[in-house]
C-alpha positions in Angstrom: 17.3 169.6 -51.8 14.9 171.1 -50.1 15.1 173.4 -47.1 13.1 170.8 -45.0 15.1 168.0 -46.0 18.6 169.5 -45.1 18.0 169.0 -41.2 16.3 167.0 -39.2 13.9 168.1 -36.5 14.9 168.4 -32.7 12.8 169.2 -29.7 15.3 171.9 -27.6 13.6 169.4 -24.2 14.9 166.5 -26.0 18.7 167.2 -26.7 21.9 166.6 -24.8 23.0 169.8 -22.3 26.5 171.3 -23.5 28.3 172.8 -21.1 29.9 176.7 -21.9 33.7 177.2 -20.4 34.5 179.2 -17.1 30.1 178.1 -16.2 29.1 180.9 -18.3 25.4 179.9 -19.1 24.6 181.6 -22.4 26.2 183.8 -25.8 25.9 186.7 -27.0 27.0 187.2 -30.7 27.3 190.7 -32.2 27.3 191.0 -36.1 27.7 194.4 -37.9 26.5 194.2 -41.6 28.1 196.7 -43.7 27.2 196.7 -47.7 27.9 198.5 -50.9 24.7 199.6 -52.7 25.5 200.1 -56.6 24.1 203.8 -56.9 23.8 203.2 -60.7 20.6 200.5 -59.9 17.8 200.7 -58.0 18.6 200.4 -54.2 18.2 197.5 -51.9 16.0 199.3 -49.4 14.6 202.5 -49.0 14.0 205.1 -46.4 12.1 207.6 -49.0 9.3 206.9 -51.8 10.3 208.3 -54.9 7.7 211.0 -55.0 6.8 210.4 -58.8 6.9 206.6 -57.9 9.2 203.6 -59.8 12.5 203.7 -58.8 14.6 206.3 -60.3 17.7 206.1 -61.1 20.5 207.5 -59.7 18.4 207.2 -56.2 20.6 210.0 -54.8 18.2 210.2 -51.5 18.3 206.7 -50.5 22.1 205.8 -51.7 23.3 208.7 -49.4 20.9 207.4 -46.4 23.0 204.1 -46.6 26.0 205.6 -47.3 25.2 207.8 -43.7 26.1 204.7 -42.3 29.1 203.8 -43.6 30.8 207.5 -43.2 29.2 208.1 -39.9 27.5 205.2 -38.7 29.9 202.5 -38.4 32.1 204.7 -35.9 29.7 205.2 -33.4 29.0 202.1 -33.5 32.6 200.7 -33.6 33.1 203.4 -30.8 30.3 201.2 -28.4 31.7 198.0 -29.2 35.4 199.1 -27.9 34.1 201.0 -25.1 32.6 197.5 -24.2 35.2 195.0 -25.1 32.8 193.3 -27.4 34.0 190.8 -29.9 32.1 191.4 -33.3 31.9 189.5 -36.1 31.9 191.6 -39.4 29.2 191.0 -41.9 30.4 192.6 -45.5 30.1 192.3 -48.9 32.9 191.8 -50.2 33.0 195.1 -52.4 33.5 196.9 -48.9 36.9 196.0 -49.1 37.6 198.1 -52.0 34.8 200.6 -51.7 35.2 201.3 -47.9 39.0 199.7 -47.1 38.8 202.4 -43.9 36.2 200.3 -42.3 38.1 197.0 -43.1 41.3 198.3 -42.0 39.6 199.2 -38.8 37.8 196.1 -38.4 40.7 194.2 -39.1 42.7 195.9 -36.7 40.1 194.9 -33.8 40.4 192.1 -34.2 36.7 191.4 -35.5 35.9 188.4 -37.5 35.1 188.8 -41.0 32.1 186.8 -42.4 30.9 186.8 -46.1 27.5 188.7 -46.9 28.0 188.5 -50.8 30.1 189.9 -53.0 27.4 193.3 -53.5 24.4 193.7 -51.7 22.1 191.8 -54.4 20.2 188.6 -53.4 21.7 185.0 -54.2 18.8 184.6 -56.3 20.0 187.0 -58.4 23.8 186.7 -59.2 24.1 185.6 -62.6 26.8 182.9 -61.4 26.4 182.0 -57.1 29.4 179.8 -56.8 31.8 182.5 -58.5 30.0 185.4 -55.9 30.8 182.9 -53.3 34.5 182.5 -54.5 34.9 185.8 -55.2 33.5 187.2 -51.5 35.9 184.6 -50.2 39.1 185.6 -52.0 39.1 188.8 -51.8 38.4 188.9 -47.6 41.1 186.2 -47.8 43.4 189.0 -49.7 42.4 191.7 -47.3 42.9 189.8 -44.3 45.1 186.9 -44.7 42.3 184.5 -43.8 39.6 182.7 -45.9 36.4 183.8 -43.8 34.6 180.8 -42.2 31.3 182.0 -42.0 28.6 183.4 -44.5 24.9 185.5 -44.0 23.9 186.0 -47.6 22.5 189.2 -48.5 18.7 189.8 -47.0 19.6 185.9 -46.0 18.9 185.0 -49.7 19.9 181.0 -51.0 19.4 179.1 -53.5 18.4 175.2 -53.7 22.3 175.0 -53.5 23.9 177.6 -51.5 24.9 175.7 -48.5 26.2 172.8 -50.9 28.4 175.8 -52.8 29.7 176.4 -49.6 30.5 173.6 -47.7 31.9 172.7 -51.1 34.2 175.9 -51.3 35.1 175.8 -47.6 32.8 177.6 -45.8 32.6 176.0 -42.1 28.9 177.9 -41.0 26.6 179.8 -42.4 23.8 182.1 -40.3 20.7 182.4 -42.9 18.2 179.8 -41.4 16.6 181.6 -38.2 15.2 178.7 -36.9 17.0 178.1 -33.4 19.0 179.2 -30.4 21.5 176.5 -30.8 23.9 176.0 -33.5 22.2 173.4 -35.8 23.6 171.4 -38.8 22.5 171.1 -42.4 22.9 168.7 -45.0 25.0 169.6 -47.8 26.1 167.5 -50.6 30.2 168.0 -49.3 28.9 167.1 -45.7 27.2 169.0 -42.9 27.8 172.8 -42.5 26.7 174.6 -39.3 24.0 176.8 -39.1 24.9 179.7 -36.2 21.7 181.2 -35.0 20.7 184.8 -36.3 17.7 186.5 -35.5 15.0 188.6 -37.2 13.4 189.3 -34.1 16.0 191.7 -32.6 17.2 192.4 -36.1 17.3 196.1 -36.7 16.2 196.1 -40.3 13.1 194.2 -39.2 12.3 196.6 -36.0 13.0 199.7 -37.8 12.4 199.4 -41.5 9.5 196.9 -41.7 7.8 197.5 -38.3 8.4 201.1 -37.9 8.9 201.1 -34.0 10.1 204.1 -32.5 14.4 204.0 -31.9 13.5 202.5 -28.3 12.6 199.3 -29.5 15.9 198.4 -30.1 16.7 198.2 -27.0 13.6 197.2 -25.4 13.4 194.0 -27.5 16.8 193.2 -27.1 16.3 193.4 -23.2 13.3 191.5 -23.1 15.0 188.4 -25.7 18.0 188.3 -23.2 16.0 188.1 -19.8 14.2 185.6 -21.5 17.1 183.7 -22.5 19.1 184.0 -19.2 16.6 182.4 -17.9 16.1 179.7 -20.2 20.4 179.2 -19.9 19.6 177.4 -17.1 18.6 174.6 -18.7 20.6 174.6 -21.8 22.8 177.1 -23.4 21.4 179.8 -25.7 22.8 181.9 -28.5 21.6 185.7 -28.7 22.4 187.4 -32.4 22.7 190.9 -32.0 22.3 191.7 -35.8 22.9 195.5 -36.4 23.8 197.7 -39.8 25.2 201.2 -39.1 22.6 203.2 -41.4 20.4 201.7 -39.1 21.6 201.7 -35.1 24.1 204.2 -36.2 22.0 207.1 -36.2 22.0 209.5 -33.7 18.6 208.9 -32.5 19.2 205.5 -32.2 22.8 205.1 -31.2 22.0 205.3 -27.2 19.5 202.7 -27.4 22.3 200.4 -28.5 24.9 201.3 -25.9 22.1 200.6 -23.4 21.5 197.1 -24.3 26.0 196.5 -24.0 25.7 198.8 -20.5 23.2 196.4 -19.2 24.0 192.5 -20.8 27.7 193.5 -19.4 26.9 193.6 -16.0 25.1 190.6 -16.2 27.3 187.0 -14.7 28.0 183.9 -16.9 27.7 185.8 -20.6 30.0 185.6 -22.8 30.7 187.7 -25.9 31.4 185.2 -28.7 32.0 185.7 -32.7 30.7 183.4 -34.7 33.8 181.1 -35.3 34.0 180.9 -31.2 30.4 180.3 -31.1 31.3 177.6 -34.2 33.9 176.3 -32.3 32.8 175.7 -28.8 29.7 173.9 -30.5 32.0 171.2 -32.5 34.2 170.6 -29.4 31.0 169.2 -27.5 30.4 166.7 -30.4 
């Protein structure tokens, strides 16, 4: 089926208001991806050009740039989130679970939710068997946890023609790859509808930094101007924000007080709540 065909469209003006518990007016949903990047292939990004070109192998520079973030990176960031009280859904390959079980303990131990992001950090496109990634991502946050993980982001947001079917079919309740909305949407699926949470690119630190190449103070000034901008449109309907971050990224210590400013400032603010995606998922099937 094709992308198109698995929703219909809907005018924002046009739909029924929900209503948010307690009068909040809008949600903010935070989502730390961590990874595993294979240093025996080439690497999913790259900070560095090879300077003879191609892409070497082993990429010692840029594996050890990623891997920044998962030694040093993650705390700071896990250190802002507690310091704010802010629920966080976790975004990880499965892999992370046995490559990096200190940040899943930790995680776990939060309280954060735990959300499939593949089973390595290699597109859907390019597993040599999806449904068995998709199982396999599943089962082994289920083992680590104690709980089957209801959402999925796929790697770099990758699908197939059949990835939502796979997982509607193998469980999955939402998944956060089409960035086409502020409300949670539904897609068509073979098994049913699944729910699409709304994700960003636009305050999407792999985007800002990476691809753009803005200066660390982006960060935070996009994130500032998307939530004024959807405070304000909270009046009329709700809004969800997606505050999508990976520690080799924010985590930095350039960066890292850009992304306490935007919890020091969106805390202060009335009616906000600070949502994972499973209480995002589930406050938007209660108003059905």
């Amino acid at each position: 089926m094709r992308p198109d065909e698995r929703l219909e469209y809907s005018a924002i003006i046009d739909r029924p208001v929900p209503t948010l518990p307690g009068g909040a007016r809008m949600i903010v949903w935070t989502i730390v991806n961590v990874e595993v990047w294979d240093s025996t292939k080439p690497q999913p990004r790259t900070v560095i050009t090879p300077p003879a070109g191609g892409s070497p192998i082993p990429d010692v520079p840029n594996w050890a740039w990623h891997e920044y973030g998962n030694r040093i990176g993650f705390w700071r960031m896990k250190e802002v989130l507690d310091a704010f009280d802010v629920p966080t859904t976790l975004a990880l390959n499965g892999l992370v679970c046995k490559h990096y079980p200190r940040i899943a303990e930790e995680a776990h131990k939060a309280g954060w939710e735990f959300m499939g992001h593949g089973y390595s950090q290699l597109s859907m496109q390019k597993v040599e068997d999806e449904r068995l990634d998709i199982q396999k991502t599943r089962d082994i946050i289920k083992d680590f946890t104690g709980k089957a993980p209801r959402g999925w982001l796929g790697p770099a947001l990758t699908e197939t023609d059949e990835t939502v079917d796979i997982l509607k079919e193998e469980g999955f309740d939402y998944v956060a790859d089409w960035v086409l909305d502020d409300q949670p949407v539904e897609l068509k699926t073979r098994a049913g509808n699944l729910v699409n949470i709304p994700y960003t690119q636009e305050t999407n630190d792999v985007a800002m930094m990476l691809i753009q190449h803005h200066k660390a103070s982006e960060y935070a000034d996009r994130a500032l101007d998307q939530f004024e901008t959807f405070y304000e449109d909270s009046l009329k309907s709700p809004r969800v924000m997606a505050l999508p971050c990976h520690p080799y990224i924010v985590g930095v210590p350039h960066r890292i007080k850009y992304f306490r400013k935007i919890y020091e400032t969106i805390r202060r603010k009335p009616g906000v709540l600070f949502w994972t995606g499973s209480q995002i998922l589930d406050w938007y099937l209660s108003t059905k």
